[in-house]
C-alpha positions in Angstrom: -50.0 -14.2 6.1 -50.3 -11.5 3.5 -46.9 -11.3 2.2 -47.8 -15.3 1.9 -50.9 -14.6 -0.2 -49.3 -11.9 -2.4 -46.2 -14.5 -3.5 -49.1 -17.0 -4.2 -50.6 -14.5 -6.5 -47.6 -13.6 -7.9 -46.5 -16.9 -8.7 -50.2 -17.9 -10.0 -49.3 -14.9 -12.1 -46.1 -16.3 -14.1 -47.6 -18.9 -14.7 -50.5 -18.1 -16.3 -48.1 -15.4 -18.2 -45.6 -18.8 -19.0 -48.6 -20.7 -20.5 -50.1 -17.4 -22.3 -46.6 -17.4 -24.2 -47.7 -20.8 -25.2 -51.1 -20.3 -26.6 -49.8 -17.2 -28.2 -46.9 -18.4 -29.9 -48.5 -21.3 -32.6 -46.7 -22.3 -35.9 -42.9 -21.4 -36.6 -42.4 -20.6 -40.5 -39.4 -21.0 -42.9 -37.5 -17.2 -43.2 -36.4 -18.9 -46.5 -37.6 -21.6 -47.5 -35.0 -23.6 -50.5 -35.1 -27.0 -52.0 -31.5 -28.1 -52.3 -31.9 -31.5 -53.7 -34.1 -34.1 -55.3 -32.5 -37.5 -55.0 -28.8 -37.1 -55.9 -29.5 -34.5 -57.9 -28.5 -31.0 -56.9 -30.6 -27.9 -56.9 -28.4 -25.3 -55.5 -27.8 -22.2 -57.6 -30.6 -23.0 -60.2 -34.1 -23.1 -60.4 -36.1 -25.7 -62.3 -39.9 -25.4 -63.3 -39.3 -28.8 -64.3 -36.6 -31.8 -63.0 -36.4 -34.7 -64.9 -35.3 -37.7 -62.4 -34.6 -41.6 -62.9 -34.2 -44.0 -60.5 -35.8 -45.2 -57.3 -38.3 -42.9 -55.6 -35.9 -39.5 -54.5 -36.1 -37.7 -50.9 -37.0 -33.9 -51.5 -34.1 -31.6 -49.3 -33.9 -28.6 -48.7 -33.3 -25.9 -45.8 -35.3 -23.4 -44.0 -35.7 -21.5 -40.7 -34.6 -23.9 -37.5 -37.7 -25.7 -36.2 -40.0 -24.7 -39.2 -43.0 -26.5 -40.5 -42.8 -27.6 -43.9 -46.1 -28.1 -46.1 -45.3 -30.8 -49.5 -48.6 -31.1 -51.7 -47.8 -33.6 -54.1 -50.2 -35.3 -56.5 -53.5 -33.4 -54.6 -51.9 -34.9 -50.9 -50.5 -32.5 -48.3 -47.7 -33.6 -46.4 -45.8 -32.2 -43.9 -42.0 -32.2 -42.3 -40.3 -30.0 -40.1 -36.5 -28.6 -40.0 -34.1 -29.9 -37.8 -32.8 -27.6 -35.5 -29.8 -26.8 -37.8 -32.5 -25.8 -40.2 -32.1 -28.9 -42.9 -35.8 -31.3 -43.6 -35.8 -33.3 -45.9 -39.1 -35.7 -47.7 -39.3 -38.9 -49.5 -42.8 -39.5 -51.1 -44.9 -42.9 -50.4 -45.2 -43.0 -54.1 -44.7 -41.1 -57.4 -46.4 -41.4 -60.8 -44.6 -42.1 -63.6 -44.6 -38.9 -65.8 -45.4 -35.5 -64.8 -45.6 -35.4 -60.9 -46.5 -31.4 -59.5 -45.4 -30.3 -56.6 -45.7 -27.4 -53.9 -43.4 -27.0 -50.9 -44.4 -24.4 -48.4 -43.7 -22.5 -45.3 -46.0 -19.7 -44.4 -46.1 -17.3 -47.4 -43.0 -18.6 -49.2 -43.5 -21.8 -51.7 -41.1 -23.7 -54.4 -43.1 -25.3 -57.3 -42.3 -27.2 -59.5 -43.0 -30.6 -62.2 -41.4 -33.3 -61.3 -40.7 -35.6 -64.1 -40.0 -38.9 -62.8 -38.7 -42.3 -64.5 -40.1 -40.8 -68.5 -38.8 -40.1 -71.2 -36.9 -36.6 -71.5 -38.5 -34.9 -73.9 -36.6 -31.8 -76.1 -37.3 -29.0 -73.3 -35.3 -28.8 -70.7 -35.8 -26.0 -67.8 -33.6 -23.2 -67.9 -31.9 -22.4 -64.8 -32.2 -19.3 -62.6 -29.6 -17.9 -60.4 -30.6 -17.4 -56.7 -30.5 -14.5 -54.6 -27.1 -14.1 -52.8 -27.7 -14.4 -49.4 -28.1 -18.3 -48.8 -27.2 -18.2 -44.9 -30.4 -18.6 -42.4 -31.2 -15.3 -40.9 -29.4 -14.4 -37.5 -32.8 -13.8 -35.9 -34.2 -17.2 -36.3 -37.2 -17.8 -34.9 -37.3 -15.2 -31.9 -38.7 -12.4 -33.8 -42.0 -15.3 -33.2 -41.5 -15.0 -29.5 -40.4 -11.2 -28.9 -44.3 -10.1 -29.2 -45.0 -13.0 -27.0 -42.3 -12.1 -24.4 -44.0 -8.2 -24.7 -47.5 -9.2 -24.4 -46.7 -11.3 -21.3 -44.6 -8.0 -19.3 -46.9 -5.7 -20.3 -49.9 -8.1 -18.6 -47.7 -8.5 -15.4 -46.9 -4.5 -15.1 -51.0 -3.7 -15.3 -51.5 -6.4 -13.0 -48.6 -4.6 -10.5 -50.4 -1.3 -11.1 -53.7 -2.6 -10.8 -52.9 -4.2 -7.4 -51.8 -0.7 -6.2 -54.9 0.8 -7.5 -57.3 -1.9 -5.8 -54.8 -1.4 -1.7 -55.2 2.0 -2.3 -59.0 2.2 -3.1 -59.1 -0.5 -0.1 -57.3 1.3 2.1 -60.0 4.5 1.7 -57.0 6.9 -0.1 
């Protein structure tokens, strides 16, 4: 009967440990957070303060860490997407204004910003474009380093709860 109770407890025990991980563990965030495309138009290797586009209304792509949440504010709205699990989210806008369109992607602490020029005129400044930092490739860490303080947090709960249950028998048992 008590060998019955104590795998009760115990299992009571991972569970409430499974669900803590849960509660614990909330939003995952881009590692790094690009924008590869607007429309057709390629943004790899250079980065624009301002992109001039024509045409129909273009899907925002880029990539980020697997599973992230993506924040896009455009025109005062906040929108969100999230990366697939290869790390790739993309956004097409309801609408755009014609002219001068700012926009703000975020992930966490990392954001791209940027005007978006859309359907106008191009005027005699163009944006200069900036080379990227090397590495390009999604860390090899994903998005574990997120769980790892979860996963700690839960075994360190479980061992006080063994030690404690040793503490309570032997303060039961008179020793």
């Amino acid at each position: 009967m008590m060998r019955l109770k104590f795998n009760m407890k115990k299992r009571l025990l991972s569970i409430w440990g499974i669900l803590a991980l849960f509660l614990f563990v909330k939003n995952v965030f881009a590692f790094d957070l690009t924008l590869t495309g607007v429309g057709s138009q390629s943004t790899i290797g250079t980065n624009y303060s301002l992109i001039n586009y024509f045409g129909g209304i273009p899907t925002l792509i880029g990539t980020a860490s697997p599973s992230a949440q993506i924040g896009v504010y455009l025109n005062a709205l906040l929108n969100y997407t999230t990366a697939s699990s290869s790390g790739v989210w993309q956004f097409t806008p309801a609408a755009l204004n014609q002219g001068d369109n700012p926009i703000v992607i975020s992930s966490g602490t990392q954001n791209i910003s940027f005007n978006l020029r859309f359907n106008a005129t191009v005027s005699g400044s163009m944006a200069t474009p900036a080379a990227l930092p090397a590495e390009t490739t999604l860390p090899s860490s994903g998005v574990w380093e997120y769980y790892i303080p979860a996963i700690g947090i839960g075994l360190g709960v479980y061992f006080l709860g063994r030690f404690g249950k040793k503490r309570m028998q032997k303060w039961n048992d008179g020793d």
